[in-house]
N, C-alpha and C positions, 0 to 999 in steps of 0.2 A: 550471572545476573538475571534477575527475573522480570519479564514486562507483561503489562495485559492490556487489554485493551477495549473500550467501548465497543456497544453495538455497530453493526455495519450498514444499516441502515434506519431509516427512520427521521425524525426530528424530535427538537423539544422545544418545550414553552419555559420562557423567562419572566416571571414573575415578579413587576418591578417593588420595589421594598418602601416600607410604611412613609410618608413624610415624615420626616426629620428636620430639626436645629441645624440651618447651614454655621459650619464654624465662624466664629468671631475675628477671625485673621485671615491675614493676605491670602492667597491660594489659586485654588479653580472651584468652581462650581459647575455644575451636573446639572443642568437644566430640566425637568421633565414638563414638554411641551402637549403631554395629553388634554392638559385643561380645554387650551386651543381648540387642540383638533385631537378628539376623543380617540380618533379608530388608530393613532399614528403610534408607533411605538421607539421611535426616533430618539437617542438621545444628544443636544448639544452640549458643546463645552464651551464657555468663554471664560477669559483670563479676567484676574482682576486683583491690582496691586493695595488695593485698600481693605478695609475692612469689609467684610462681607455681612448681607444682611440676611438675617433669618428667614428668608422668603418659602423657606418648604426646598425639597427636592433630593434626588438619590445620593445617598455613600455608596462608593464603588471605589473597590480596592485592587491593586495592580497584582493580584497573586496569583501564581504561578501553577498553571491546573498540569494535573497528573495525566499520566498517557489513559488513566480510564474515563477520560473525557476529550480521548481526541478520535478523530476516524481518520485514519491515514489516507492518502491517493494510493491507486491502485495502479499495479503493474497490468497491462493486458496484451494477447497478441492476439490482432484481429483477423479472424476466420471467415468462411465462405457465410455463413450465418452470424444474425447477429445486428443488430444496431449498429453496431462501430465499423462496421463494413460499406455503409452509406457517405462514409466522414473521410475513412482510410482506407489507404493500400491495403489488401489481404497481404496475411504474414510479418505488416509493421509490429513493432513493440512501442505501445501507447503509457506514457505514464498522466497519472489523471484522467484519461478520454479527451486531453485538450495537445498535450507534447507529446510528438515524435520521436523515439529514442534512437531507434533503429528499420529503415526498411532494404527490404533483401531486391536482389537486381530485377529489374524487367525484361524480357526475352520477346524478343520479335520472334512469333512462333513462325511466321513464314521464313525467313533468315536465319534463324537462329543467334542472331546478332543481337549481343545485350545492347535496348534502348534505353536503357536507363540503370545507372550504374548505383551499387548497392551502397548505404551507410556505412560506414564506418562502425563498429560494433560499440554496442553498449556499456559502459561499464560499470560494473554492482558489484556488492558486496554485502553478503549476507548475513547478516548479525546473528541468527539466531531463528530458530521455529517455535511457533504457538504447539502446545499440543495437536497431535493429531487426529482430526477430527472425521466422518465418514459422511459421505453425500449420494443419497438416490440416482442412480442412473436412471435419467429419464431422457424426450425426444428435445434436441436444442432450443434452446428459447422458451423454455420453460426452465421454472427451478423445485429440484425435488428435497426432499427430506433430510436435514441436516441431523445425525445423531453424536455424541458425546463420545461415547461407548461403543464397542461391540456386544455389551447386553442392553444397551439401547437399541441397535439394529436390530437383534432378534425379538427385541418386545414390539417394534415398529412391522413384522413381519420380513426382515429382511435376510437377507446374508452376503459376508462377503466373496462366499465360492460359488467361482464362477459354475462350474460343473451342477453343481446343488442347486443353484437355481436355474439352468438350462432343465433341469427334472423336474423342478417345481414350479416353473414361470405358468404351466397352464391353471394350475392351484393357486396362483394369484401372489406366487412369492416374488419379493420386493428385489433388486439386487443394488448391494452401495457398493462405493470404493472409498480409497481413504483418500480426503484433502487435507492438505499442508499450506498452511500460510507461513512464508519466509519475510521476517523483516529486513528491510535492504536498507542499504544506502546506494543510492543513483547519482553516478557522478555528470554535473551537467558538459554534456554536448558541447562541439565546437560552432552546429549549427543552430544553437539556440542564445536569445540572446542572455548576457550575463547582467538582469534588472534588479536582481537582489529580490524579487517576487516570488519564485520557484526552488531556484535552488540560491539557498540562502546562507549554509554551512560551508567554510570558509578553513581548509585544513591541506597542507601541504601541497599548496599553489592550486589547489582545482573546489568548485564550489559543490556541492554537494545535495541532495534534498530525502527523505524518508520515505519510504513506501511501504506498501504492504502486497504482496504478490501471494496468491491463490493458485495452486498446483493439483492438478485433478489428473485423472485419464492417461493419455500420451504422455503429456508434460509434467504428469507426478514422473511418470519413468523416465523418461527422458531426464530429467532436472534431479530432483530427490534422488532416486533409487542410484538412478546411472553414474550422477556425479556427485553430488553434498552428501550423500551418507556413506556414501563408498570413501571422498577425501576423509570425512572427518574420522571414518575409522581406520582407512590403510593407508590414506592417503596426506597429499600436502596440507588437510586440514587437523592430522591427528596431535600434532603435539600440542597447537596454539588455537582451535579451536574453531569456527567460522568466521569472525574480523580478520584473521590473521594476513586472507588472500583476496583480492578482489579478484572479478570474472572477466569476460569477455564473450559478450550476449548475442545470438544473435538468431534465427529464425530459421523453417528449411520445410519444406511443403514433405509431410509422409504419409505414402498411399498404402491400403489395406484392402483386403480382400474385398471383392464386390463392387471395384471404384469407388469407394469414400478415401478421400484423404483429409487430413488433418494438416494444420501449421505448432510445428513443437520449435522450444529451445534448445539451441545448441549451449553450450557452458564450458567455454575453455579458461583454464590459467590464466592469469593477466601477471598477476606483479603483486610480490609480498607486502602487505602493509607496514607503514613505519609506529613507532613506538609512539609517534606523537598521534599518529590515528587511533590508534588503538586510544590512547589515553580520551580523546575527541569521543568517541565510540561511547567509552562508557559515562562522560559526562550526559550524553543526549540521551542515553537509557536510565539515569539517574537525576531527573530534574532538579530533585534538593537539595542534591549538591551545590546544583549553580546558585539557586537561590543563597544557598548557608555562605557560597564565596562571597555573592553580590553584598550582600547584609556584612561583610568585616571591614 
């Protein structure tokens, strides 16, 4: 099954639509309160069991937008840099930049005595990968050049050998790696509450909500390489595909020459998914479906 997906960032403008003939029959009406107050782009609704009078104001249809007008929340695990380091634990796994999925234990470095005992692991399951894409390796907290292609990398000046551009980095050559965006499904936490806000999807007793998780660097290897591409070809993902297994997420501080260390995912086994998830799965990658049900 194939999905794609809107920009990743940005906004748009809503351009409210011409006055029109409010209908003749009972209903709702769509107020457009800009007369008022000109700068407001508000719209209200009130009921009304009578006839309705032509007073002007929007048609707005209840239809059902395709994933190339959604921007998924994002999976993150927050690092020594960074924004989300100000908010959160380093190491936690953030879904939206708002929930807590997963943080790993606190160590009394004098003691050595965990002061605070780790979450419980996250649990995902990964639907499926966006094409892969190659991103500039630049200094943190900045963002470098996203390219399509590997003949977009070398038109961008870049390449993906590392060696190659160790030779060429003083000539001004670029170096990318490849990112991997995995769409997930997050199953909600037992410490978050169940408001029907977040996690909303409602599939063999546990609620569920959609993400979009970005894989670079460490945690391409660690994540991609190490474990989802390895199951899906040799492993418990080969026969049935990525839905078939959910994970068990969890975080782990690794250090690399020269005292930098990094926070990657761990990615173990959880539990085979049932027939009825599976069926779930491809409903929520297929919106017209639900629509063409709802409509019989």
């Amino acid at each position: 099954m194939d999905v794609s997906f809107g920009t990743e960032e940005g906004t748009e403008t809503v351009t409210p639509l011409p006055e029109q003939p409010a209908p003749t029959t009972g209903g709702v009406v769509y107020d457009n309160p800009t007369a008022a107050h000109p700068d407001s782009t508000a719209v209200t609704v009130r009921k009304q069991s009578g006839p309705l009078a032509a007073n002007g104001g929007m048609v707005l249809g209840d239809r059902l937008p395709s994933f190339d007008n959604v921007i998924l929340p994002r999976l993150n695990i927050v690092q020594g840099m960074g924004q989300l380091k100000d908010t959160f634990q380093q190491g936690a796994l953030v879904f939206g930049q708002s929930s807590i999925l997963f943080t790993p234990p606190i160590l009394n470095k004098a003691t050595g005595v965990i002061a605070q005992a780790a979450l419980p692991p996250a649990v995902i399951t990964v639907l499926g990968f966006r094409p892969d894409r190659f991103i500039e390796k630049v200094p943190y907290g900045t963002r470098g050049a996203i390219c399509n292609t590997e003949a977009e990398v070398a038109a961008c000046g870049g390449t993906l050998d590392y060696r190659e551009w160790k030779l060429k980095e003083k000539d001004g050559m670029k170096r990318f790696e490849p990112l991997a965006d995995a769409v997930c499904l997050v199953r909600r936490p037992d410490h978050l509450a169940d408001d029907d806000t977040v996690f909303i999807f409602d599939v063999d007793g546990h609620k569920y909500a959609l993400a979009l998780w970005s894989l670079k660097g460490p945690s391409y290897t660690a994540a991609v390489k190490s474990v989802f591409s390895t199951a899906r070809l040799i492993g418990c993902l080969r026969k049935e595909g990525y839905p078939s297994w959910s994970y068990n997420v969890t975080t782990r501080l690794k250090p690399f020459d020269g005292g930098k260390s990094c926070w990657i995912p761990i990615c173990v086994p959880n539990a085979k998914n049932t027939p009825a998830f599976i069926d779930f799965v491809a409903g929520i990658l297929n919106p017209q479906s639900i629509a063409d049900d709802s409509a019989e």
